[in-house]
N, C-alpha and C positions, 0 to 999 in steps of 0.2 A: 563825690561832688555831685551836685545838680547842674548837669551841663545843658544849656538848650544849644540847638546848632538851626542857622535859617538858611535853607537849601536855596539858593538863587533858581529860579524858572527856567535859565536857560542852562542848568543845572541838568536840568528832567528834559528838554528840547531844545540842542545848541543852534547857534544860529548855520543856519544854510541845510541844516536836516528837514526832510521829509518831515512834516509834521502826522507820523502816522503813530500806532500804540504800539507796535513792534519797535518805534526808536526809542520812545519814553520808556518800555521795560529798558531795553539796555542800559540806558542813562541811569536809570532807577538802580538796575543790578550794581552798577559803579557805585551809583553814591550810598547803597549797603555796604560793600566792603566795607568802606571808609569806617561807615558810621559805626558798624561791629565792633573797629578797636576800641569805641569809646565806652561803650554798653558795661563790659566787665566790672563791676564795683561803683558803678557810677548811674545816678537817675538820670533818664535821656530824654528829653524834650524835643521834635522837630518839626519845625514848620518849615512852609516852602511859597515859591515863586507861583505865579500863575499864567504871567502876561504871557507867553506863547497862546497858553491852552486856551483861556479865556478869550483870546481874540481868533482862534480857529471857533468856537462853539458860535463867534458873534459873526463870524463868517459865515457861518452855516444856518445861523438862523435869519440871515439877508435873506436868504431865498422864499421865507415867509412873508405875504401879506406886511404891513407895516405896524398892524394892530394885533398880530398874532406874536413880534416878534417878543423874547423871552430878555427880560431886561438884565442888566448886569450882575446883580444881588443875585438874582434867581442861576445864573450861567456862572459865578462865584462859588455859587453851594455846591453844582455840578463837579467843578473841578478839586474841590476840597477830596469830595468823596473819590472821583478816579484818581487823582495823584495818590491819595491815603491808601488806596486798594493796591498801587502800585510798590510803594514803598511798604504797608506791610508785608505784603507777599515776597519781595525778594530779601529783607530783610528775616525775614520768620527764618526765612529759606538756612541762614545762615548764623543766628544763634538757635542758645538749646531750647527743646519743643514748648518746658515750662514756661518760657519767659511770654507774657501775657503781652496783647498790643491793644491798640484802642485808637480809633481816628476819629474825632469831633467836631463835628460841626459847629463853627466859632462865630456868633452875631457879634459883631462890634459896632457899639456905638458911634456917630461921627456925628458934628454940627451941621445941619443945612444951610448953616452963613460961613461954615468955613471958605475962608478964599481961595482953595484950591479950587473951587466949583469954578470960579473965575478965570483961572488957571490952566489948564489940562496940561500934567505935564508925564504921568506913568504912560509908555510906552507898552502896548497890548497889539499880539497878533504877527502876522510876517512882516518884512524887510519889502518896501517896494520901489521902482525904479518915480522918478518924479513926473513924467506923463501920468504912470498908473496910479499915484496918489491922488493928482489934480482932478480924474477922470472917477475917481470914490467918491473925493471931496465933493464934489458936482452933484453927483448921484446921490448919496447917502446923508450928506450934511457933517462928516466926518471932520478930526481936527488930526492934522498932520506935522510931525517935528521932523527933522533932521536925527538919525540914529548913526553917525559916521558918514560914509559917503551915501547913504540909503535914507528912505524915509519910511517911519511907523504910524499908525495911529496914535492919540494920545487920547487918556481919560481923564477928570478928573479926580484928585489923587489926596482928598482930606486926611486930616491926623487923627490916627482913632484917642478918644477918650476914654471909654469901657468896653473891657471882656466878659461878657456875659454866662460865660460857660467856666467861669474859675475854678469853682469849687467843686466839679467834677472833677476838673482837670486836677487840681490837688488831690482827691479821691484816689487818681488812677495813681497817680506817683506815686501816692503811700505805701499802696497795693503792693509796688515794684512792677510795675506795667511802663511800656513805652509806648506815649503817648507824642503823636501825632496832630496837629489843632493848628488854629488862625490860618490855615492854608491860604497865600494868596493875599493876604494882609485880612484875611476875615472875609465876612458877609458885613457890607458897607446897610447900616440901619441907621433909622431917626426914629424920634418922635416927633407924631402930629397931634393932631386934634385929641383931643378928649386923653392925652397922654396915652395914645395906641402905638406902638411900633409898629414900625415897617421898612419897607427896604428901599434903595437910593441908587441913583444910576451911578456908580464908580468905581473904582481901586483901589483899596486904600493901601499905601505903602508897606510893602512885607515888612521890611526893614524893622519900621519906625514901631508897628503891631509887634512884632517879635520882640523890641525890646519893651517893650509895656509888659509884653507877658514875660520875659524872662523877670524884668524888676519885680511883678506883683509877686511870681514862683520864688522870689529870694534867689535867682538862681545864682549858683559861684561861676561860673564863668557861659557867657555868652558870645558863640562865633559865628560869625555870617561867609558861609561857603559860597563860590564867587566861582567865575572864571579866569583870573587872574590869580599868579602865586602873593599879593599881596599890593601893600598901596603904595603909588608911586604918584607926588606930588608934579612932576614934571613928566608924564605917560605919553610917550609916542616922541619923546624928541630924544636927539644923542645925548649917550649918557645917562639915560634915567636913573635914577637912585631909587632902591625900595626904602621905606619904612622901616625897620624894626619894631623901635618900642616908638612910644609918645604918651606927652603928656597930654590931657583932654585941648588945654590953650594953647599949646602946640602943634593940633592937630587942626585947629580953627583959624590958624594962622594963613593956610593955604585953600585954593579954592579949587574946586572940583566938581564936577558936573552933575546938573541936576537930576541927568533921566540917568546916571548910572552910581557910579562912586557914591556922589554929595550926600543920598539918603546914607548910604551905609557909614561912611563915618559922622553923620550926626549923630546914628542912632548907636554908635559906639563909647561919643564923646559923652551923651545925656545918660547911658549905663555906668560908666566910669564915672562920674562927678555926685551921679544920685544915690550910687551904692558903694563907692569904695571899690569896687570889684575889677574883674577885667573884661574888657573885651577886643575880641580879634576878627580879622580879615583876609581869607586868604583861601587856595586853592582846593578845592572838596577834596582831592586826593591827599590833601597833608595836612589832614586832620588831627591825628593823631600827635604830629610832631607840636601841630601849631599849638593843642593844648598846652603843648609843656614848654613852649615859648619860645621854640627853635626854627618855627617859621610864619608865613605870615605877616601880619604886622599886629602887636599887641597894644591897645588903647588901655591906659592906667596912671591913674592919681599917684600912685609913688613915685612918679616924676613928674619932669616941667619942663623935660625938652625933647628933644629928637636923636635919637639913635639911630645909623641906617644901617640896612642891611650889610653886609663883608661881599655878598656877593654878587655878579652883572646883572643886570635888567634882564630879563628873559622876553624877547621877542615876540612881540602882540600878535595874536590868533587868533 
């Protein structure tokens, strides 16, 4: 099979850790295991989260001048390449020496009218208490959301239209190479003037990127690795029920939030409806199970209702 798997961000840097490169290797180290069981016989496709890294790099370049500092797109391509160096490396680590890797740098097209620019709703960067939001806010011109009991920055967070770098990335699969690409939901681009590209202050949703790219790769099943064992339409209250399976309009039936869940099951419902195919949700460590439909929660057109899980809620973390 041509599996793509889309590493959530805080995959690579959980929330409350030290944003330092000694955490992100370990995180990394984990989400290799994982990903090795799938590798065997199977084309592997992975992209990944950004918003910790991305709002540590925008932190750091605060301390710049206002006209030095280094804009989004450009702090996008940054982390493309360190997370990619990351997960090649402990990944190599642990399949055999032939198996070729490759990390790409992914422009994605976005609209300059899309209305996410109006919006800001992708959450980038640490957790802060609401004095030290307000006191950013003030300073920086920054847009701030509620993240739980915390608050994040938010960017805005357009729907990409074009992957630019495709048929490379086709190239590398042929090969049998694991590729790596859209890190981060891409490198957020427009065109301007005189039909020039160029780049755009945002984030464009991993989620929604990963499934564009899994749809154009053909891919037979697409999973989005998370912190959670999987989707619970009622999360954080007694009783929650996971998911199992569903069908894509019974998945849309329920609402779920926009700066976490809500991307991931759109961009499950629109793989599942546009290709027949599957796709799932659920915890980076059961990976493996979740491919073969034993965990998780699996979004697919051969049905049209809701199956849940057999087993208890597992206690949020």
């Amino acid at each position: 099979m041509r599996i793509l798997v889309a590493l959530g961000g805080n995959a690579l840097l959980r929330r409350g850790e030290p944003m330092t490169a000694e955490a992100q290797r370990r995180n990394a180290a984990v989400a290799a295991a994982s990903l090795a069981e799938l590798q065997p016989d199977n084309e592997l496709v992975i992209t990944h989260g950004n918003g910790p890294q991305v709002g540590l790099l925008a932190l750091q370049g605060a301390a710049y001048k206002p006209d030095e500092t280094y804009p989004l797109d450009v702090l996008g391509a940054q982390t493309e390449g360190m997370i990619g160096y990351l997960i090649e490396q402990e990944l190599g680590n642990l399949l055999p020496f032939e198996v070729p890797f490759a990390t790409i740098l992914t422009m994605v097209e976005v609209d300059s009218a899309d209305p996410g620019f109006s919006n800001p709703t992708k959450f980038i960067g640490p957790v802060y208490g609401q004095a030290e939001a307000d006191r950013l806010k003030a300073e920086k011109g920054w847009v701030f959301k509620q993240d739980g009991p915390h608050w994040r920055r938010v960017v805005a967070s357009p729907e990409p239209k074009r992957i630019f770098e495709l048929r490379p990335i086709k190239w590398l699969l042929e090969r049998g190479a694991v590729v790596i690409a859209a890190g981060g939901g891409g490198i957020p681009t427009v065109y301007g003037r005189g039909h020039k590209l160029g780049g755009i202050e945002a984030v464009i949703d991993k989620d929604l990127c990963s499934e564009l790219l899994a749809r154009e790769l053909q891919a037979d099943l697409f999973i989005m690795a998370t912190d959670v064992d999987a989707v619970y339409p009622d999360w954080g209250e007694p009783g929650a029920r996971a998911i199992r399976r569903a069908g894509p309009g019974a998945m849309r039936t329920f609402a779920f939030p926009a700066g976490s869940m809500g991307p991931k099951v759109d961009a499950a419902c629109r793989f599942a409806e546009r290709t027949g195919k599957r796709a799932a949700i659920g915890a980076l460590t059961d990976l493996a199970a979740i491919a073969r439909g034993h965990a998780g929660t699996t979004v697919t057109s051969e049905i049209g209702s809701v199956e849940w899980a057999p087993e208890a809620a597992k206690a949020h973390t």
